[in-house]
Each structure stands twice: as structure tokens, then as C-alpha cells.
N, C-alpha and C positions, 0 to 999 in steps of 0.2 A: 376890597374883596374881588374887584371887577379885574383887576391888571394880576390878582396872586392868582386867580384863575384861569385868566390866561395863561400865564407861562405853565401853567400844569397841564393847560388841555396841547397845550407846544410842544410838552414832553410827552404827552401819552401820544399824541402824532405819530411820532418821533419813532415809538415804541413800536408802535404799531405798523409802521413802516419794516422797521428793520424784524418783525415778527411774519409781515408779509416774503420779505428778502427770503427769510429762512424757511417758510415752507415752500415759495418757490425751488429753491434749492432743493429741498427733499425731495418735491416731483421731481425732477431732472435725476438725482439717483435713484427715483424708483424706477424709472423709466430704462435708465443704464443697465439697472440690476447691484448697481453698487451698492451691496451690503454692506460692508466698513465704513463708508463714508456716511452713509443711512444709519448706523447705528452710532456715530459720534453725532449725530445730528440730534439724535433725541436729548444731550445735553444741555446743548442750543439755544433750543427752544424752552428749555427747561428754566432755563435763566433768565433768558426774554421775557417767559410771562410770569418773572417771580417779580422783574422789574413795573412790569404792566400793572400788576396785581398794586406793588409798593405805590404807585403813582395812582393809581385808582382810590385807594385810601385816602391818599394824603387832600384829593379831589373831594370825596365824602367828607370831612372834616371841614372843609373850607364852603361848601355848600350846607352841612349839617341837616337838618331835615326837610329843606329844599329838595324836589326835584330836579335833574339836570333840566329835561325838556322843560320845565314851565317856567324854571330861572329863564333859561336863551327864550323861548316865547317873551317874554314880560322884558327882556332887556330892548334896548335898543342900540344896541352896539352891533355893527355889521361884523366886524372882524371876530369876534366873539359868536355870530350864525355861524360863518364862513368855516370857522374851524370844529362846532357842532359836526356843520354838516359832512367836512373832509373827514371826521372820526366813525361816522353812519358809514359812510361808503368805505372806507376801509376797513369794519368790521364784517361789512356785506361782503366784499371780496377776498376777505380772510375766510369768514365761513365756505364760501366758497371751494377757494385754494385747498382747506382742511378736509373738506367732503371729498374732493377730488384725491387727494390723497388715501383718505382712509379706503376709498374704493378700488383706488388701484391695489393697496396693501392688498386689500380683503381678497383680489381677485386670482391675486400673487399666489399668496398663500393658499389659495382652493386648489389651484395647478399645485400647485408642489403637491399638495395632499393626494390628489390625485395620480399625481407620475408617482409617488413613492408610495400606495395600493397598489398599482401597477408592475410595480420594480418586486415588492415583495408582498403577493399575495397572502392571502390568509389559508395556514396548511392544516387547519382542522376542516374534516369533512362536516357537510349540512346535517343536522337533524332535523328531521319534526317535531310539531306541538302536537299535542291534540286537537289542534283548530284545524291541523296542515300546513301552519304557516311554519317556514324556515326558522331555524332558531341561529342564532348569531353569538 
């Protein structure tokens, strides 16, 4: 159980790495503004964490109603901590990498909203309520 564990927790590494790869990547096109390149991306990533997911499974199965945390607590295998811990810190800087992204999106996209109210105003005239307040 101890060695079929490892090579899964080797491949979700693995995954995990190359799931970091890609959203770095996506910052760098958010940043450019490259939209086409930013829009094949969300395929990418799609597939990465269908892999992530598959492998996450197969990890559940081989653990069963085990814990991850209190299996690696209760073992004594270092190299089995060691890769514990490289998957924490990789999900830490995935979370990360992925906040940072969706905040640049988010901020993107507010500008654009903005310059195009801008570009083409709204050509109905205000009314009021009966509060006073504007109606829209």
C-alpha cells in the first residue's frame, strides 16, 4: 500500500506542477492582454485538472476510509512526509497563482465595462420615481 502510494502521490506532484506551469502561463497572457492565447488556455487547464481529479481518485481507493493527513502522521516513512508536504505547498501556491489570476480577469473586465459605458452611453433620458430617485 505504502510504495502504490507513493507513485500516486509522484504523479499528482507531477500534476500539480504542470497545473502550476499553466496558470502561470495564463497570468503572463493576462497581463499581455492576449486573448486567443488566454482563451486556448482554458482547455489546458481543463484537461490538467480532469488528470488531477483521475489521480486524486485512484489515491482515495488506495487509502479508502483513511485519512491522507493521519496515514502520513502515523507513517514513518520520510519520503512519503517529504512528498505530503511538496503537494500542501503546491496546492498553496496554486491557490495562489489562481486568485491572482481571477483578480486580474475580474479587474480586466471591469475596465472594459467601463470604457464601453463610456464609448456608448445610455440614450434614454432620466426619469423619476416618486422617491426622486433616478430610474434606470
Amino acid at each position: 500500500m505504502k510504495e502504490a502510494l507513493k507513485k500516486i502521490l509522484n504523479e499528482e506532484e507531477e500534476g500539480l506542477k504542470q497545473l502550476l506551469k499553466l496558470l502561470e502561463e495564463q497570468y503572463n497572457f493576462i497581463i499581455k492582454k492576449d486573448v486567443f492565447k488566454l482563451e486556448s488556455m482554458v482547455d489546458k487547464i481543463k484537461l490538467c485538472n480532469k488528470n488531477i481529479a483521475e489521480i486524486e481518485v485512484r489515491r482515495r481507493e488506495v487509502l479508502g476510509k483513511l485519512s491522507m493527513k493521519d496515514y502520513i502522521n502515523s507513517s514513518e516513512d520520510e519520503e512519503l512526509k517529504n512528498l505530503y508536504s511538496n503537494i500542501n505547498s503546491l496546492i498553496h501556491n496554486l491557490t495562489i497563482q489562481k486568485d491572482s489570476n481571477d483578480l486580474l480577469i475580474k479587474q480586466n473586465l471591469s475596465f472594459v465595462n467601463k470604457m464601453l459605458a463610456y464609448i456608448n452611453p445610455e440614450r434614454s433620458a432620466p426619469t423619476y420615481n416618486s422617491y426622486g430617485k433616478v430610474r434606470k
